[in-house]
C-alpha positions in Angstrom: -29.0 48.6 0.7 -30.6 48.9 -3.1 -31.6 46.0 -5.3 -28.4 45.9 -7.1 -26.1 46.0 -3.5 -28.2 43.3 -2.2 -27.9 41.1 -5.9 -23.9 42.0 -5.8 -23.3 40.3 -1.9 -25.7 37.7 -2.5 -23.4 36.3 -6.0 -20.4 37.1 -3.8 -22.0 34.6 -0.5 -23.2 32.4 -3.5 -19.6 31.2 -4.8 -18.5 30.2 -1.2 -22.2 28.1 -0.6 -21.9 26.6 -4.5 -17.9 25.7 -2.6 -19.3 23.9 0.2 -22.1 22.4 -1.2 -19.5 21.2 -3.8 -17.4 19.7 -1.0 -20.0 18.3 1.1 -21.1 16.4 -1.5 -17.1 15.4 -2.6 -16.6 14.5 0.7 -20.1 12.5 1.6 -19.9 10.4 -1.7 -19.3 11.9 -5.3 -15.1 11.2 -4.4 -14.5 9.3 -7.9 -16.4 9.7 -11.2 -15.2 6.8 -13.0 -17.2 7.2 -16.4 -14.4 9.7 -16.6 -11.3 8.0 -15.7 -9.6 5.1 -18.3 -7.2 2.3 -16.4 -4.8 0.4 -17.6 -1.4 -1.8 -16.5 1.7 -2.3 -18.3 1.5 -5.8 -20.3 4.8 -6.4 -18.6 3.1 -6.6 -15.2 -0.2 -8.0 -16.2 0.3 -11.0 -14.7 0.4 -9.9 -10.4 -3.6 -9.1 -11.6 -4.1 -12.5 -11.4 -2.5 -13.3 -8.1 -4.9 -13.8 -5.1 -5.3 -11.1 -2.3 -3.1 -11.6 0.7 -5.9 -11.5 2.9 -9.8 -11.0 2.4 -10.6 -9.3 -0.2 -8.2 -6.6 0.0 -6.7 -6.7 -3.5 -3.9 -3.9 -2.9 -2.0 -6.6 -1.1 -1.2 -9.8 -3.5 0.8 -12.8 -3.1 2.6 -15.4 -5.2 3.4 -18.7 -4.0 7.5 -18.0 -3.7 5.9 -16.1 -0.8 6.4 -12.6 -2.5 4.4 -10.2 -1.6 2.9 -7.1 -4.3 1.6 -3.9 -3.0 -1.2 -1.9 -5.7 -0.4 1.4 -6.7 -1.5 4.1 -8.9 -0.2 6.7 -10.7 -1.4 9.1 -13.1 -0.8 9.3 -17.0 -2.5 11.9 -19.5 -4.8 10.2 -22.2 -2.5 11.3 -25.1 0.6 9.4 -23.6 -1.9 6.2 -23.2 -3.2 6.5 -26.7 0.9 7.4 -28.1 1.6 4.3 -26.8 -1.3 1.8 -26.7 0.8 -1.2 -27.3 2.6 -1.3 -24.1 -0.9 -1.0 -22.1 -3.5 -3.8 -21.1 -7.0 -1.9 -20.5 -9.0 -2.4 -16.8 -11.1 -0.2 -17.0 -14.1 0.2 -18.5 -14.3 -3.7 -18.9 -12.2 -4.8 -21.7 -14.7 -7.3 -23.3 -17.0 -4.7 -23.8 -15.1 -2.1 -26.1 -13.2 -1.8 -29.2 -10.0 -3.8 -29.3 -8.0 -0.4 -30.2 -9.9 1.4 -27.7 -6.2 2.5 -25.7 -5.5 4.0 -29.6 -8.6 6.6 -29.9 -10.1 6.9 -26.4 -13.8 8.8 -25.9 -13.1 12.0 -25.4 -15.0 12.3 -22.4 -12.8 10.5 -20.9 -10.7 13.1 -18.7 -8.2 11.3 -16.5 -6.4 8.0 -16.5 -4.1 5.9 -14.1 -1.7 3.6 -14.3 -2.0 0.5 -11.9 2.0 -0.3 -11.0 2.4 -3.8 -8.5 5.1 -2.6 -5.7 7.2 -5.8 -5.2 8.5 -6.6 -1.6 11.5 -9.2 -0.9 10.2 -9.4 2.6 7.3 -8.8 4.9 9.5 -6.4 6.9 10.1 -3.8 3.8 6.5 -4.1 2.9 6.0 -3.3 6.8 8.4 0.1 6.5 6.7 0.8 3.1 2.9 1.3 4.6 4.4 2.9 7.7 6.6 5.7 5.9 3.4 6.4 3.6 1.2 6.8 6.5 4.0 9.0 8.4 4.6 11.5 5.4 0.8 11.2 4.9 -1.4 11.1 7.9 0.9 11.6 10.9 0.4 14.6 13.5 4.0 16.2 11.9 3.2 19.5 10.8 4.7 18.4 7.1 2.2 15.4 7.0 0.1 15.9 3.6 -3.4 15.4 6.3 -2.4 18.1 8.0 -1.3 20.1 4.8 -4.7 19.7 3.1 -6.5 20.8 6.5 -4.6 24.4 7.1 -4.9 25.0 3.1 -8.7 25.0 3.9 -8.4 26.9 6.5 -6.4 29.5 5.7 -8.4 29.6 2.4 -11.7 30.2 4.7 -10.2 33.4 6.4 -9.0 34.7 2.7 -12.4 34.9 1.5 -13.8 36.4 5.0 -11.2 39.0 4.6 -12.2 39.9 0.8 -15.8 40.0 2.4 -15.8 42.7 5.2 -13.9 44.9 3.6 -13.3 47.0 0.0 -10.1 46.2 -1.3 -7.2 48.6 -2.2 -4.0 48.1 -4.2 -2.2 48.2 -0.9 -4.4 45.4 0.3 -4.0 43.2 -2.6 0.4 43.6 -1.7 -0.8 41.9 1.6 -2.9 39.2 0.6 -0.4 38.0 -1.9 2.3 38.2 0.5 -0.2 35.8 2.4 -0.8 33.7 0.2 3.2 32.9 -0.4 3.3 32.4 2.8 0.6 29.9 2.7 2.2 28.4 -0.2 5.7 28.2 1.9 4.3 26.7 4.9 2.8 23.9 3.4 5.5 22.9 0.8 3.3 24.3 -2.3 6.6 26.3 -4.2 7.5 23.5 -6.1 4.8 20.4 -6.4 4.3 17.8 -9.4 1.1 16.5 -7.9 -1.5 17.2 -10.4 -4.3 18.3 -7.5 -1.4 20.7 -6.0 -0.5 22.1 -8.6 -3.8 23.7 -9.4 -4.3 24.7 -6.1 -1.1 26.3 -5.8 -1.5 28.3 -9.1 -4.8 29.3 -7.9 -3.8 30.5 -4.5 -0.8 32.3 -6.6 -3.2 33.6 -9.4 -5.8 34.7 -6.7 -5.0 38.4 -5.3 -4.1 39.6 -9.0 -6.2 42.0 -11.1 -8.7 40.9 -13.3 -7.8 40.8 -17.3 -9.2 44.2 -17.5 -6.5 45.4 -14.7 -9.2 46.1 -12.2 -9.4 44.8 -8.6 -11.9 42.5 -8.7 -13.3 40.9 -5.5 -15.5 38.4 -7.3 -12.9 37.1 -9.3 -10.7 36.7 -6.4 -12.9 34.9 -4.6 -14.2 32.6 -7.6 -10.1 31.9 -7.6 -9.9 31.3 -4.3 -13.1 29.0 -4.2 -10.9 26.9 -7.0 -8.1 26.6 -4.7 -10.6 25.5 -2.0 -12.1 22.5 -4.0 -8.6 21.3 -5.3 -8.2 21.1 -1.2 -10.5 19.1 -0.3 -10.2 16.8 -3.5 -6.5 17.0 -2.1 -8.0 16.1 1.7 -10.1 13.2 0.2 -7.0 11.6 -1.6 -5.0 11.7 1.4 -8.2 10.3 3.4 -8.1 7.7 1.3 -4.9 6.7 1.3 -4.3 7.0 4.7 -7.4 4.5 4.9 -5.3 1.8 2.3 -2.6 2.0 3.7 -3.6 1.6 7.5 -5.6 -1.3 6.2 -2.5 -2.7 4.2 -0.4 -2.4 7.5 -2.7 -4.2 9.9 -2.8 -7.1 7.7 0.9 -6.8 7.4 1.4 -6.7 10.7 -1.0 -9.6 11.3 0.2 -11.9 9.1 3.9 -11.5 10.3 2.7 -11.7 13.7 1.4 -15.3 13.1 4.0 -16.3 10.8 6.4 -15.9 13.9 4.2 -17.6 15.8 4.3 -20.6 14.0 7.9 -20.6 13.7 8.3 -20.2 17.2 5.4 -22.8 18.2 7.3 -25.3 16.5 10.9 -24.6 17.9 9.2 -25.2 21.3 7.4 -28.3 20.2 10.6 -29.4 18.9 12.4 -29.2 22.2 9.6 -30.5 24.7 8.0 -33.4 22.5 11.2 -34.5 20.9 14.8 -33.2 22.5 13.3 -34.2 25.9 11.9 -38.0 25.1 14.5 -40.3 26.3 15.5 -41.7 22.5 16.7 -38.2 21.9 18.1 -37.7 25.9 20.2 -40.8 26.3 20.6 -41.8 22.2 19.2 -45.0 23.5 17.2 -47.7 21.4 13.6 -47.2 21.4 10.6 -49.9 20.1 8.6 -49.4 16.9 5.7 -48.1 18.9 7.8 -45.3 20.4 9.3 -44.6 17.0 6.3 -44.5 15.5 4.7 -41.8 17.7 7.6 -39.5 17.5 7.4 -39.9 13.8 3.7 -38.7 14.2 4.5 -35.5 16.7 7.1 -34.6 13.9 4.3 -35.0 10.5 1.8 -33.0 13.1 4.2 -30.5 13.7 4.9 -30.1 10.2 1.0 -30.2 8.8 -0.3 -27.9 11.3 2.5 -25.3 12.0 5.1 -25.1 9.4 2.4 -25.0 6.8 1.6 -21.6 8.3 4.3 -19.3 7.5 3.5 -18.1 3.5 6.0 -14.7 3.2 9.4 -14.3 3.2 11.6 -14.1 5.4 9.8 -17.2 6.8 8.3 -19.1 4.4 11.5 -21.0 2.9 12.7 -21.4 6.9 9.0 -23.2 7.4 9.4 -25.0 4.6 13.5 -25.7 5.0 12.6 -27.3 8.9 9.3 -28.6 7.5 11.6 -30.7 5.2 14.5 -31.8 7.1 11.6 -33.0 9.6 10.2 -35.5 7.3 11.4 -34.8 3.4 10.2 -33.6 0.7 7.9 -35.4 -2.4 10.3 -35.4 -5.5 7.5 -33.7 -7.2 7.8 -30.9 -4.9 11.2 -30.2 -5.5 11.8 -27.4 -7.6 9.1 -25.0 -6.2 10.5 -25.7 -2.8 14.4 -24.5 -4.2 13.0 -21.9 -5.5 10.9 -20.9 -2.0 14.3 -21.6 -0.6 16.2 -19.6 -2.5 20.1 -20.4 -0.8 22.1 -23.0 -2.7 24.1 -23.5 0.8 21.0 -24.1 2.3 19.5 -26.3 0.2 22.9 -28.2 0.2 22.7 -28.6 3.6 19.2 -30.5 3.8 20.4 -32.7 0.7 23.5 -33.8 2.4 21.8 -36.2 5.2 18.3 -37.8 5.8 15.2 -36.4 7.7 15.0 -36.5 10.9 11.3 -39.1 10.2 14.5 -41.8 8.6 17.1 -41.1 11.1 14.5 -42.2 14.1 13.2 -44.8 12.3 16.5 -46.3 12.1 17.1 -45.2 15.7 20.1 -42.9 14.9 19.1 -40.9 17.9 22.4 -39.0 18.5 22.2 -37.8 14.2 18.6 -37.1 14.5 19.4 -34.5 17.9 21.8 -33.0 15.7 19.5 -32.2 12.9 16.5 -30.8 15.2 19.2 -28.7 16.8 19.9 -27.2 13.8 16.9 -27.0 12.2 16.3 -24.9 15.8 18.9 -22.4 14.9 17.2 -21.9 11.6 14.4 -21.0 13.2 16.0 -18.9 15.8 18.0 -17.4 13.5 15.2 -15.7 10.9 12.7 -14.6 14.2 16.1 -12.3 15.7 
């Protein structure tokens, strides 16, 4: 093999090592240059920023105190539609306080990408539930159509590309093949038709990559230098999905968690309920029962209320905690209007207004009322936990 053989395969080796060595360091830690990237939210939603996390410090899971729960998102945006319309945007990043104030107007122009943080808003803790799950099923499931396994055989199937180009000297017979390979690559993981920006360019890549060279020659190099672009669009494809599917698992477990012990403590107190007040003889017999006796059930039912019903904090099952929490003991004027609007049901709220808490109706020993209301302040409870 002469000097300029041995200089020709060692370029051709070099663009698939400078390809690995780019995605081994991708993958390991260079995943997001933000010096690079401008983020901003619509003014409209600017407000859910505020909001605390759910839970920890997870912010892509916020929550108001009407028990709503918002999910983070991102999309992206080019520069010039941010800078067409700066007034609708409120800047996150770089930090606002440390730029121009019509910085969204003329951004740097090193700065090459730019996303839009949209809040998700969920009416219950069940639809936020399905929402994680179907992302993590079209995403990271074992389906063949999952956007995991996608990324994974586009690698792949990229690697034995270039090994073919390798061992052997193309014809134009050959190049007829490989593009008929490459549509089918392009067929069999849903790359005809994509809007993502990432698949996009490695679709046109793996398209553009068995065509001559713009001097009509078949070119091996440049094939390969195409198909090395397809190959890092991959794995920037395999680290956004890796990433996602590492959000959203998170987003679901807390989900799942937090529903988990709101039900508990609806269910907790619908026992409680039943053993420490339907079965003490005032409630059992409707009989008449001395201060002292009135005055401990009055405490089981404020316990009940502080330490359980103060649990539940999402919908469906804050307004029932706080609903039963109510018609246990009442509510503090003061209180009123945030807990109508946590309650949400004119009917409902008609309904605890119409008699006294259950605390007044034992006071007064009105056993045979006060039975009544725990019952249905039971069937509240059973009914949102079906």
């Amino acid at each position: 093999m002469n000097k300029e053989t041995t200089a020709n395969v060692l370029s051709h080796v070099s663009i698939e090592e400078r390809g690995r060595q780019w995605a081994k360091d991708y993958l390991t830690g260079r995943k997001c240059d933000l010096n690079k990237l401008v983020l901003v939210v619509p003014k409209k939603d600017a407000w859910v920023m505020a909001l605390p996390p759910m839970m920890g410090d997870n912010f892509a899971l916020r929550l108001d105190d009407l028990g709503t729960i918002y999910h983070q998102r991102w999309r992206e945006i080019s520069i010039e539609e941010i800078e067409i319309t700066s007034d609708k945007w409120q800047l996150l990043y770089p930090s606002p306080d440390r730029i121009q104030v019509d910085y969204l107007a003329g951004i740097p122009r090193h700065k090459t990408g730019a996303g839009v943080w949209q809040p998700m808003k969920f009416k219950t803790i069940e639809s936020a539930i399905r929402a994680q799950r179907h992302v993590l099923d079209n995403v990271v499931s074992g389906e063949e159509n999952s956007e995991l396994i996608q990324a994974s055989q586009v690698i792949s199937q990229i690697d034995n590309l270039a090994k073919m180009i390798l061992t052997k000297k193309l014809d134009i017979s050959d190049l007829d093949s490989l593009s008929n390979v490459t549509e089918q690559i392009l067929g069999e993981n849903n790359l005809v038709n994509v809007e993502a920006s990432r698949k996009v360019l490695m679709a046109e890549m793996l398209n553009k990559a068995f065509n001559k060279d713009s001097l009509n020659r078949i070119n091996p190099l440049v094939m390969r230098t195409r198909l090395r672009s397809a190959y890092i669009q991959a794995i920037r494809q395999l680290v956004l999905v890796s990433k996602v599917a590492e959000k959203y698992t998170v987003n679901r477990v807390q989900l799942e968690y937090e529903r988990e012990i709101n039900r508990w403590a609806l269910q907790e107190t619908a026992t409680l309920l039943e053993r420490k007040l339907l079965w003490h003889e005032g409630f059992e017999k409707h009989q008449y029962e001395p201060q002292t006796q009135l005055a401990v059930l009055e405490a089981i039912m404020r316990e009940i209320t502080a330490s359980l019903l103060t649990i539940p904090r999402v919908k469906p099952y804050l307004a029932t905690a706080r609903l039963g929490g109510m018609a246990l003991v009442g509510c503090r004027p003061q209180h009123a209007d945030k807990n109508r609007l946590i309650i949400n049901d004119e009917r409902k709220w008609y309904w605890l207004d119409s008699e006294l808490s259950v605390v007044q109706m034992v006071r007064s020993n009105n056993f045979q009322a006060a039975e009544k209301r725990v019952e249905e302040i039971r069937a509240l409870i059973d009914n949102v936990l079906q």
